[in-house]
C-alpha positions in Angstrom: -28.9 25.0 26.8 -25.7 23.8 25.5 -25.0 21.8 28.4 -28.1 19.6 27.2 -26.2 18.3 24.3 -24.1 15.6 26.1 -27.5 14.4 27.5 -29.0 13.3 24.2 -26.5 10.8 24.0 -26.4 10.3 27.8 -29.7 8.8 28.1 -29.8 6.0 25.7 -26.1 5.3 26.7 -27.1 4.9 30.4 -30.2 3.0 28.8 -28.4 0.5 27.1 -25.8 -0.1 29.7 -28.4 -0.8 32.5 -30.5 -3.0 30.4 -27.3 -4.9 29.3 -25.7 -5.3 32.7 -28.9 -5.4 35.0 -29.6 -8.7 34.7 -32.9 -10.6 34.6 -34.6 -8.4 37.1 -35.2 -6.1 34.4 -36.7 -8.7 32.4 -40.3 -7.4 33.5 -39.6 -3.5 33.1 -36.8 -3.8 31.1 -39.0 -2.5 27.6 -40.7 -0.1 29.2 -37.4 1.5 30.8 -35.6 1.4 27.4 -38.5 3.4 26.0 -38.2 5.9 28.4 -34.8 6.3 28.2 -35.1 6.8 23.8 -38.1 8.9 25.2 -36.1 11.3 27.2 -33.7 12.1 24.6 -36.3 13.0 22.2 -37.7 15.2 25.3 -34.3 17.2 25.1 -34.0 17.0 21.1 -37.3 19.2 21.3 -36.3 21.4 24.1 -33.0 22.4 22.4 -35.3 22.8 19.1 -37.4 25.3 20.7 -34.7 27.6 21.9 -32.9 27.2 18.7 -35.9 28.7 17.3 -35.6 31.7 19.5 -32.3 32.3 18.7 -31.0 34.4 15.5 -29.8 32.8 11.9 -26.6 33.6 12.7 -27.1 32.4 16.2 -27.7 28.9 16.1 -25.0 26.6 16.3 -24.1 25.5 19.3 -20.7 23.4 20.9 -20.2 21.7 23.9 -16.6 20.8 25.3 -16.5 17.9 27.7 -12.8 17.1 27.9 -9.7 16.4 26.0 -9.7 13.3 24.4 -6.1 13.0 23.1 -4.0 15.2 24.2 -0.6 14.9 22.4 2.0 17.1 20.9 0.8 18.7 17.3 -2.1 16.1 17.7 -5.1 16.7 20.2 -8.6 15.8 19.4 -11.4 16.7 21.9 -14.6 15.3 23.6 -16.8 18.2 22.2 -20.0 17.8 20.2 -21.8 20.5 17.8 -25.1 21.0 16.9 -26.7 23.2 14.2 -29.7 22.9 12.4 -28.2 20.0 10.1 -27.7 17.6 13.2 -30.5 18.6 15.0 -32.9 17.9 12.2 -31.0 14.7 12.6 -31.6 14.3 16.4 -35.1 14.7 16.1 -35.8 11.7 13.4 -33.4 9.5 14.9 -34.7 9.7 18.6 -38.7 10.5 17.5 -38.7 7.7 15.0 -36.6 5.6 17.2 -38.8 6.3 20.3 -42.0 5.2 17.8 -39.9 1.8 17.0 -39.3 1.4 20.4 -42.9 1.8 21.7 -43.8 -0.5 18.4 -41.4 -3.3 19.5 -43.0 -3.6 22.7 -46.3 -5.6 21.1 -43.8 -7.1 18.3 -41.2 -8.5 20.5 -44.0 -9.8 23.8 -43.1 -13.1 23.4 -39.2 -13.0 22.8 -37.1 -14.3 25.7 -34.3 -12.3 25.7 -36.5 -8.7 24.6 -35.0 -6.5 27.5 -31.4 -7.4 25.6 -33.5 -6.3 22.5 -34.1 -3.3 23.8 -30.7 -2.8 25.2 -29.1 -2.6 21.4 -31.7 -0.5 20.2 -30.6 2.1 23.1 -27.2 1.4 21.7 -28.0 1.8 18.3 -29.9 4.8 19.2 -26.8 6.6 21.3 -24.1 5.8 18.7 -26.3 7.2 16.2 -26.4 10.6 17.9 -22.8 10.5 18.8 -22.0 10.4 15.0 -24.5 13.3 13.8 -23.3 15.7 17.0 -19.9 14.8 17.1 -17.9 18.5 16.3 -14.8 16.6 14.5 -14.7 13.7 11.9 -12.1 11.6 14.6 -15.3 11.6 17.3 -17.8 10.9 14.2 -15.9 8.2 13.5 -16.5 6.7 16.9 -20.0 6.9 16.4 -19.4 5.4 13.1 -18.0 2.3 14.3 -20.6 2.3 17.3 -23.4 1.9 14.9 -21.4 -0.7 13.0 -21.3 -2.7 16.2 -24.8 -2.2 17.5 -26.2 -3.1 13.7 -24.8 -6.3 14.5 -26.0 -7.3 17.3 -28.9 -6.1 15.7 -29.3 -7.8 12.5 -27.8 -11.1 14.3 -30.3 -10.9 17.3 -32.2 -14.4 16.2 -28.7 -16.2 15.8 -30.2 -19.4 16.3 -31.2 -18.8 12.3 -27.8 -19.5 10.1 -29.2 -17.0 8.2 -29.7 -14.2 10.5 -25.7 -14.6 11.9 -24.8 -15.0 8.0 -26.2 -11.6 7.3 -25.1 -9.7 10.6 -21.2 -11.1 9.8 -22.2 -9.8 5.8 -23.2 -6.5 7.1 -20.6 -6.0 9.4 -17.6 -6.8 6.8 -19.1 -5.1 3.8 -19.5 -2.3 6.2 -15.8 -2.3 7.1 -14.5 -1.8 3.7 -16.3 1.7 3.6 -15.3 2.1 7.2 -11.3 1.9 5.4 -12.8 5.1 3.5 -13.6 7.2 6.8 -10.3 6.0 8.5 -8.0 7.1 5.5 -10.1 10.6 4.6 -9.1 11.0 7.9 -5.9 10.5 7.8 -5.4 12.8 4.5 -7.4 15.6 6.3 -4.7 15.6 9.2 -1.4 15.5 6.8 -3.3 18.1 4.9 -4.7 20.6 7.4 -3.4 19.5 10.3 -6.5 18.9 12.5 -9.7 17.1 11.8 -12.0 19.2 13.8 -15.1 20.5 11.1 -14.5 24.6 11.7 -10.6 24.1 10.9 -10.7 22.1 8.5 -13.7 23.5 6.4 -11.9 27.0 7.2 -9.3 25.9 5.3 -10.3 24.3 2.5 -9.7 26.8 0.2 -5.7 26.5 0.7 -5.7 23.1 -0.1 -5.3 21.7 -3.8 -7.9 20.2 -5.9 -6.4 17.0 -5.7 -6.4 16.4 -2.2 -9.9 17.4 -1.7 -10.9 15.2 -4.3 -8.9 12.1 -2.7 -10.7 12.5 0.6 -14.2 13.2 -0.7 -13.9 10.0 -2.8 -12.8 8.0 0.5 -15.6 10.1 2.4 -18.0 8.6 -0.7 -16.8 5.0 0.1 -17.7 5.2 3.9 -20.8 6.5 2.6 -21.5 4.1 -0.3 -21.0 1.6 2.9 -23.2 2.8 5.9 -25.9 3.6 3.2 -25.9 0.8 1.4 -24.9 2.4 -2.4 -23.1 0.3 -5.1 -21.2 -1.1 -4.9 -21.5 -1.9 -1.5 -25.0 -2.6 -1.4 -24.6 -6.2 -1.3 -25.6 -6.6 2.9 -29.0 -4.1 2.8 -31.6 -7.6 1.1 -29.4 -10.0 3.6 -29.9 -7.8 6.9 -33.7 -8.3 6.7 -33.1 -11.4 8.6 -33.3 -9.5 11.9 -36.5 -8.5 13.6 -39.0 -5.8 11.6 -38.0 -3.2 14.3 -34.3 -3.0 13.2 -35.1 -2.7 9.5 -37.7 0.0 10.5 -34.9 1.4 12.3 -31.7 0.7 10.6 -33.1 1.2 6.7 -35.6 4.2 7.4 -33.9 7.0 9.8 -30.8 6.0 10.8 -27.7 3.7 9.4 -28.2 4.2 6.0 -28.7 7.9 6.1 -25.6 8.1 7.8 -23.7 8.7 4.5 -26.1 11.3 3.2 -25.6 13.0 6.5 -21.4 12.6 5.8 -21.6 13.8 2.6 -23.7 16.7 3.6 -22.1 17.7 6.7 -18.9 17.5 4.4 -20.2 20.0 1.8 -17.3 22.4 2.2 -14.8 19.2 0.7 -17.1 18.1 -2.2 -17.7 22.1 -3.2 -13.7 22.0 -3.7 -13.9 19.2 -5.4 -15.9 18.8 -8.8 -14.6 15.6 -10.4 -16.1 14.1 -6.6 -19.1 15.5 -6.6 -20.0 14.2 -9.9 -18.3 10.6 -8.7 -20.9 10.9 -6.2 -24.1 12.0 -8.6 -23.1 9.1 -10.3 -23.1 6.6 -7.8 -26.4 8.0 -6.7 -28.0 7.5 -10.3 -26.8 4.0 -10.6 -28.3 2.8 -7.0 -31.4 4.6 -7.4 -32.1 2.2 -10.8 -30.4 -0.9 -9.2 -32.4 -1.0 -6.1 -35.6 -0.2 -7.9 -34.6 -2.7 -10.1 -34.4 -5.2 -7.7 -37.5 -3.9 -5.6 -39.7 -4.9 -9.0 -38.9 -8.8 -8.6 -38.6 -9.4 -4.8 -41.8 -11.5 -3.5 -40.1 -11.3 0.3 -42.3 -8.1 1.6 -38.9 -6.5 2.9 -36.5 -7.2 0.6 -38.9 -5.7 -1.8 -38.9 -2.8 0.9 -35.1 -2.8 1.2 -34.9 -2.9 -2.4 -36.7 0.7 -2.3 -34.5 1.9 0.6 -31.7 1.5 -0.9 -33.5 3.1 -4.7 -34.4 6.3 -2.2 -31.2 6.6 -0.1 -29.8 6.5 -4.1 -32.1 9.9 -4.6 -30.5 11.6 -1.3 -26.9 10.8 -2.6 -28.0 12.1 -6.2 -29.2 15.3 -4.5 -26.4 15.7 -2.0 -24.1 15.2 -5.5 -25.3 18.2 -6.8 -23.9 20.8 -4.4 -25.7 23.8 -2.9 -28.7 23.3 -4.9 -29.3 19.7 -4.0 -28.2 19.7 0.0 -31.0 20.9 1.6 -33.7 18.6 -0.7 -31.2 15.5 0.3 -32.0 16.2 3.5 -35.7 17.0 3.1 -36.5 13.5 1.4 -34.1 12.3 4.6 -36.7 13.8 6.5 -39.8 12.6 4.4 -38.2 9.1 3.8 -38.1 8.3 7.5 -41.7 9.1 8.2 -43.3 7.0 5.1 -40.2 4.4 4.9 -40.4 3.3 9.0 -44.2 3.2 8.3 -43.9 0.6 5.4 -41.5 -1.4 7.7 -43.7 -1.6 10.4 -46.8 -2.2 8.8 -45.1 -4.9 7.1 -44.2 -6.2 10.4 -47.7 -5.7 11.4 -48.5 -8.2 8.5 -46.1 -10.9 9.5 -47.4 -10.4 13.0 -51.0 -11.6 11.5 -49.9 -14.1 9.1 -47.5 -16.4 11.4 -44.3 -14.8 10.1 -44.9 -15.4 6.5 -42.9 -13.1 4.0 -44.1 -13.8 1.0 -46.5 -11.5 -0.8 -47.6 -14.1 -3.2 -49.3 -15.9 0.0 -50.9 -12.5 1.0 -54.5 -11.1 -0.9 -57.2 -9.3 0.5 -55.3 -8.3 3.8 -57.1 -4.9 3.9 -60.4 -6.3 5.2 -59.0 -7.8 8.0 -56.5 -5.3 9.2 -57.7 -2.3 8.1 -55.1 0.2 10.2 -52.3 -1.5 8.8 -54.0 -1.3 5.7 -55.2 2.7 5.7 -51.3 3.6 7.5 -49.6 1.4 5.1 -51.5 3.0 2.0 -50.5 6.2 2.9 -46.8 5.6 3.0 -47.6 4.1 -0.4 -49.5 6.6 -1.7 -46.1 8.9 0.1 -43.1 7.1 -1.4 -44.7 7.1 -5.0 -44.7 10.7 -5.0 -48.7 10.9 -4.8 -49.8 14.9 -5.1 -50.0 16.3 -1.7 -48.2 13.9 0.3 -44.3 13.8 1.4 -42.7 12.4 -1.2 -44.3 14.7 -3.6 -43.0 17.3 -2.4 -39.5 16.2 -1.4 -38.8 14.0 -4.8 -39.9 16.5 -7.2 -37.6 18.4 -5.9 -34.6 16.2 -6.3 -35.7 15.7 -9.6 -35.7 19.7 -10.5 -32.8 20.0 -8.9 -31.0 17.1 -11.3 -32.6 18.9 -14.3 -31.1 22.5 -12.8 -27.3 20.6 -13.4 -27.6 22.1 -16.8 -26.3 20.6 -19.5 -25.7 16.7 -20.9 -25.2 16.1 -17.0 -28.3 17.5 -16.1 -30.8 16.2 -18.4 -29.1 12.6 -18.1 -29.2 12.8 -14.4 -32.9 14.1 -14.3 -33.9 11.9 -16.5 -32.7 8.9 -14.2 -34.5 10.6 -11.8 -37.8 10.6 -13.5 -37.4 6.8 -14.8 -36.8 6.0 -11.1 -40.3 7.5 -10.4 -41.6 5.4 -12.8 -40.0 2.0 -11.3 -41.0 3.1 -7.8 -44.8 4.1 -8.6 -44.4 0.0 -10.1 -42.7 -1.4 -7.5 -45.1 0.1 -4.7 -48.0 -1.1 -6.4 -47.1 -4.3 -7.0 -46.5 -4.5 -3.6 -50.0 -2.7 -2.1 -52.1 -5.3 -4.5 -50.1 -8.3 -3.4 -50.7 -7.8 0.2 -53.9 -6.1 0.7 -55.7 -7.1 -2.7 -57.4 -9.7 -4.9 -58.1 -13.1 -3.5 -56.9 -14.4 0.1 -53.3 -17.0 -1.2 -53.1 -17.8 2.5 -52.2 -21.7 2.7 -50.6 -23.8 5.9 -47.8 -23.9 6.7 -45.6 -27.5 7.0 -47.4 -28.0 10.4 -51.2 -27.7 8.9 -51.3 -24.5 10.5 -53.2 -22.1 9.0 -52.8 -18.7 9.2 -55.3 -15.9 11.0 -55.0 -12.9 9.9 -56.0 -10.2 12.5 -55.0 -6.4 13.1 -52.1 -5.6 15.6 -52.3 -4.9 18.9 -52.4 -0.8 20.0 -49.0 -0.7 21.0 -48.0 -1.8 17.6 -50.7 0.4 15.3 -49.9 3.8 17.4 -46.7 4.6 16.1 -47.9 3.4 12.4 -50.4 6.0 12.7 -47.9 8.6 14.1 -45.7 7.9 11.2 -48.4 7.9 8.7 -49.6 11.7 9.6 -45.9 12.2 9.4 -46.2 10.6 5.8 -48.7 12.8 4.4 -48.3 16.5 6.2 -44.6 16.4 6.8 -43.6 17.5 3.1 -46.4 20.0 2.6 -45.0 21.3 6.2 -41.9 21.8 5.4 -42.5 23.7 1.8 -44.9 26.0 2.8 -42.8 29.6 2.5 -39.7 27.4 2.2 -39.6 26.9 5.8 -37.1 23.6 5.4 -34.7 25.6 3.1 -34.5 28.4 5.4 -33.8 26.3 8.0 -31.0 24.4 7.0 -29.7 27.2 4.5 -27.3 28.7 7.0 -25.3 25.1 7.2 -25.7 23.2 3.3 -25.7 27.1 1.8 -27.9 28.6 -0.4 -30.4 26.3 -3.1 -30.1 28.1 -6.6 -29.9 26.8 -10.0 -31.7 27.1 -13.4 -33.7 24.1 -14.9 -33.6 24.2 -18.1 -37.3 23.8 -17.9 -40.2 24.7 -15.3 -41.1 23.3 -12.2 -44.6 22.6 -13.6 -42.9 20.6 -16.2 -41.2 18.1 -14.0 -44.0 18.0 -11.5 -46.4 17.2 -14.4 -43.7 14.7 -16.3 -43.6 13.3 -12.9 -47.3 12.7 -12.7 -47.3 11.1 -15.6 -44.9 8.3 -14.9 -46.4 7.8 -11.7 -49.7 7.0 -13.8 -47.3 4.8 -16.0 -46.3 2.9 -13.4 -49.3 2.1 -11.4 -51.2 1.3 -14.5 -48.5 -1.4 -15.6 -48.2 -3.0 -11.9 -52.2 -2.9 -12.3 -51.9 -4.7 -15.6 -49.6 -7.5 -14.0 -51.4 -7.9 -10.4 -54.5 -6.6 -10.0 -56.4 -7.8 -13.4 -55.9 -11.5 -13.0 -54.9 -13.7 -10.1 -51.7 -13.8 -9.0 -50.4 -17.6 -8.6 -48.9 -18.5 -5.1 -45.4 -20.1 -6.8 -44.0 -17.7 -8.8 -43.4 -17.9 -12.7 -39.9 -18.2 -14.2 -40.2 -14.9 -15.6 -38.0 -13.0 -17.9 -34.1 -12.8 -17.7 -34.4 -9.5 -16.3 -37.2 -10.7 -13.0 -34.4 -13.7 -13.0 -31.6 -11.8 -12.3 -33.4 -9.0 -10.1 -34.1 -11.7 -8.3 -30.5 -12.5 -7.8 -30.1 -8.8 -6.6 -28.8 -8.4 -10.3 -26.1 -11.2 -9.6 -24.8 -8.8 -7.3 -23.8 -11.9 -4.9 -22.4 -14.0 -7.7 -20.2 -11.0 -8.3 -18.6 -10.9 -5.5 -17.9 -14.5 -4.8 -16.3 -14.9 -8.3 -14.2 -11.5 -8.2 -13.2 -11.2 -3.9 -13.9 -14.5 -2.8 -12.9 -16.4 -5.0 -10.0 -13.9 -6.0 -9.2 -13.5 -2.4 -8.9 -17.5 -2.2 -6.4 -17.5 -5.4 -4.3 -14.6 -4.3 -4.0 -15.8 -0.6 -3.4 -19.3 -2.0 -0.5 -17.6 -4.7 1.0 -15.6 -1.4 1.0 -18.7 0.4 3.0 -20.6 -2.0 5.2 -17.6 -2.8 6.1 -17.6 0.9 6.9 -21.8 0.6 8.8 -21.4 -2.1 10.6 -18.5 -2.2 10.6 -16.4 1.0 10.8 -19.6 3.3 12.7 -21.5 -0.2 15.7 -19.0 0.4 15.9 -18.6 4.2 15.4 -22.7 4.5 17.8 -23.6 1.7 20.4 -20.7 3.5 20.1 -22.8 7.0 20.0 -26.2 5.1 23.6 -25.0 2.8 25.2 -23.6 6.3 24.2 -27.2 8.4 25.7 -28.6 5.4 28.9 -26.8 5.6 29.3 -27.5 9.0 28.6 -31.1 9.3 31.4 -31.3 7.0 33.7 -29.4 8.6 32.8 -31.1 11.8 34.1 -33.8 10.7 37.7 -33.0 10.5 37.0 -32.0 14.5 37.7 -36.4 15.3 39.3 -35.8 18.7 42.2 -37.9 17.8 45.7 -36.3 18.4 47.4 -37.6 15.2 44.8 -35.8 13.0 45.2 -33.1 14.4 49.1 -33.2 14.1 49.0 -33.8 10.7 46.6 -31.0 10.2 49.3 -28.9 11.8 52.1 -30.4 9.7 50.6 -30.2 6.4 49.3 -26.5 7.3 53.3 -25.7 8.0 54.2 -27.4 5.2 51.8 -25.1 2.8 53.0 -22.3 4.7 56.6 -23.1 3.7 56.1 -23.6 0.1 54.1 -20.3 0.1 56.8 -18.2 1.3 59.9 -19.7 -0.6 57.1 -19.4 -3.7 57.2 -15.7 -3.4 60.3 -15.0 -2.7 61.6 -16.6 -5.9 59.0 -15.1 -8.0 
């Protein structure tokens, strides 16, 4: 079975290279064929699941070697990809949600001219994906790393006709790169440290190394992460990249890109366990993001950015959890999990919406959508009813659990970081709400559009409402699935090690503290939205909406501080390099021409000056000689 591994990448590989290079002959088939080939992968992911399940604890992790990579003297780094149960847990959300999104796209992108090229990145997207979670050393991962960069993109950028959409694909791509410097130098420091960067050496070892080093590369490691998953402060691209098609955000901000640095963080468990003052750095990031992009959530009438927003509040959770050590990895990785069934759904029922309403984004020209698209409606409720934490859904039982596990911290640390936790509960039950009775209740806000058009709201076709309702049973059974006898802790205990800690107070506690937040917040979002009608322009609103509206001025902050920085210091270097790099070297040149257009003019090609020259050089000569002989 190991031989299978290199085929999960294989497929969508081959996929995206034939759709991209075929041509317009494929234009016809060219959907269908990139669905199969996401399809097939998925087909292997579960294969390689079952006989993992027939194999031993102990047992389970698997390699493949292809080749040698780089072969050169103290430094080789192979071809060879590993997968346990972290990376297949991985492998199956990334190519069964991805093969949903792709089968979902189908209806959503009919009418696009250039869909098989569509189609073709996702493959891409898809491929480099699973090259970073199976890749068996952090030089390969990082391939995979960049390949996602790259295929986000294209992705993002795919309606570059809009200024807007190639603003936000160039936005994602350079915020991006800045954690990407993270990756690159943790690598470098785990090579001058331990001499390889292959995970069993390197983890082997990390006991021989000092605190301090571990701590330097899990704070670089947390910068690529803070990047790929969107966490302050580089968050700044995750609102912007909602330009591209609903596909990619269902796909980029619910299973894939942005878990990428939960799944870093994680897989790099061994570094951070060595390395307390990191693992708090990270906890802390965590916290902030999970307020800032709940925050922002609250004020966002755009129906995904107020959906990005809450990725990004959720993605904070994971990073929370994977802060915590052994006692938050595995429930990272189980609201991972949970987040990817009830996040993609929310995406693509919000495409669903657009699809009915002639592209329109704003929630405030929504109302009383849920009579005439009831599947979006019922598939859409449920991820609502999931991400809020609702009893007996996913996110009930994968939050809560982040949530004890912040309280189990012990301590200051702990009750701070659990109560973050629960305050985040509170803003998402809000958030969530608002959104639900913006888009599916009260009275229809629907208006034309600059044309007179009106819109005409109508369900989805089939191809778009299946995966919604795949996702949505996905949404409500996965977490109760995976907590029955512990079954997701087992499973990934012999990888993140074993969950134990002591809250300081009991799981019914939190669970019902929870609860009551969740009331708390639904009952305030009902106050605001569903009591009175909601105006189509929205009101000026306090300074807080204002600047959650701004993204917290997140934007401004970086145009005054690297921007506009950047444009001072380059314009200082600039003039540094005028005045006193090229100052010196040009005055040098101009002091020697000087020099010598003097001198040259004692060279006058006349025999007589040059006589004299000779004469009165003998005659100092002379005087010199009889001088120090009398002295």
């Amino acid at each position: 079975m190991e031989n299978l591994i290199a085929l999960l990448i294989a497929a969508p590989l081959l996929g995206a290279v034939v759709l991209l290079c075929g041509g317009r002959r494929l234009d016809k088939a060219g959907h269908w064929l990139g669905t199969l080939f996401a399809a097939v992968s998925f087909g292997i992911g579960v294969a390689l699941f079952i006989d993992m399940l027939g194999r031993s604890a102990d047992d389970r992790t698997m390699f493949q070697r292809l080749y040698t990579w780089i072969p050169v003297e103290g430094f080789q780094a192979d071809m060879a990809f590993q997968l346990d149960q972290l990376s297949l847990t991985f492998v199956l959300l990334i190519s069964g949600v991805g093969t949903l999104i792709h089968i979902y796209s189908i209806g959503y992108m009919e009418h696009d001219e250039r869909r098989r090229r569509f189609f073709g990145y996702l493959n891409l997207f898809v491929a480099a994906m699973l090259l970073l979670v199976l890749a068996d050393n952090y030089l390969l991962l990082y391939f995979g790393w960049e390949g996602v960069g790259l295929a986000s993109y294209l992705l993002i950028g795919f309606w570059q006709h809009k200024p807007s959409a190639a603003t936000a694909a160039k936005k994602a791509f350079l915020v991006n790169r800045v954690g990407d410097i993270g990756l690159s130098i943790a690598i470098m420091l785990m090579f001058t440290t331990f001499g390889t960067f292959a995970f069993g050496p390197v983890f082997g070892a990390v006991g021989q190394a000092s605190e301090g080093k571990l701590t330097a590369i899990g704070l670089m490691l947390l910068l690529a992460a803070c990047g790929k998953s969107a966490q302050v402060p580089l968050q700044s691209w995750l609102g912007d990249a909602m330009e591209g098609p609903t596909p990619v955000s269902a796909l980029i901000h619910a299973a894939t890109m942005v878990t990428a640095g939960v799944y870093l963080i994680v897989r790099s468990a061994a570094i951070f366990n060595g390395a307390p003052d990191a693992q708090l750095v990270v906890t802390v990031v965590g916290a902030v993001t999970l307020l800032f992009g709940a925050i922002v959530g609250c004020a966002k009438d755009d129906i995904k950015k107020a959906l990005a927003g809450s990725t990004m509040s959720q993605i904070g959770y994971m990073i929370l959890a994977a802060g915590l050590g052994p006692i938050g990895y595995v429930f990272a990785i189980m609201h991972l999990v949970t987040h990817g069934f009830f996040k993609a759904g929310l995406f693509l029922g919000a495409g669903s919406v657009m699809h009915g309403m002639n592209d329109e984004v704003d929630m405030r020209r929504y109302g009383g959508l849920r009579t005439y698209m009831p599947i979006t409606f019922v598939t859409f409720g449920l991820g609502y009813l999931a991400i809020i934490g609702f009893p007996g859904l996913s996110g009930f039982f994968s939050k809560d659990k982040i949530i004890e596990a912040a309280f189990a911290k012990g301590g200051t640390e702990g009750w701070i970081l659990g109560g973050v936790a629960l305050l985040g509960a509170a803003i998402t039950a809000f958030y969530m709400t608002r959104v639900m009775l913006l888009t599916f209740f009260g009275e229809k806000r629907w208006q034309p559009d600059a044309e007179g058009h009106a819109p005409h709201p109508h369900e989805s076709p089939k191809s778009m409402t299946f995966p919604m309702i795949v996702l949505a049973f996905g949404s409500v059974f996965a977490g109760g699935f995976f907590s029955i006898g512990d079954r997701f802790v087992d499973w990934l205990e012999p990888v993140t090690g074993e969950a134990h800690g002591n809250p300081p107070i009991s799981a019914l506690t939190v669970t019902l503290s929870t609860m009551v937040v969740l009331v708390i917040g639904v009952a305030i979002a009902w106050g605001m939205y569903g009591r009175k009608p909601v105006p189509v322009v929205a009101p000026r609103g306090s300074l807080l909406t204002r600047a959650a509206r701004r993204d917290l001025y997140q934007d401004d902050f970086n145009h005054v501080v690297l921007v506009r920085g950047g444009e001072h210091l380059t314009r200082s270097l600039v003039y540094v390099d005028h005045s006193l790099v090229d100052g010196v070297v040009n005055g040098t040149a101009a002091s020697v021409g000087g020099l010598s257009g003097r001198l040259r003019k004692l060279q006058n090609g006349y025999a007589r000056s040059y006589a004299v020259s000779m004469f009165g050089g003998t005659a100092i000569l002379i005087a010199a000689t009889l001088l120090m002989r009398a002295v």
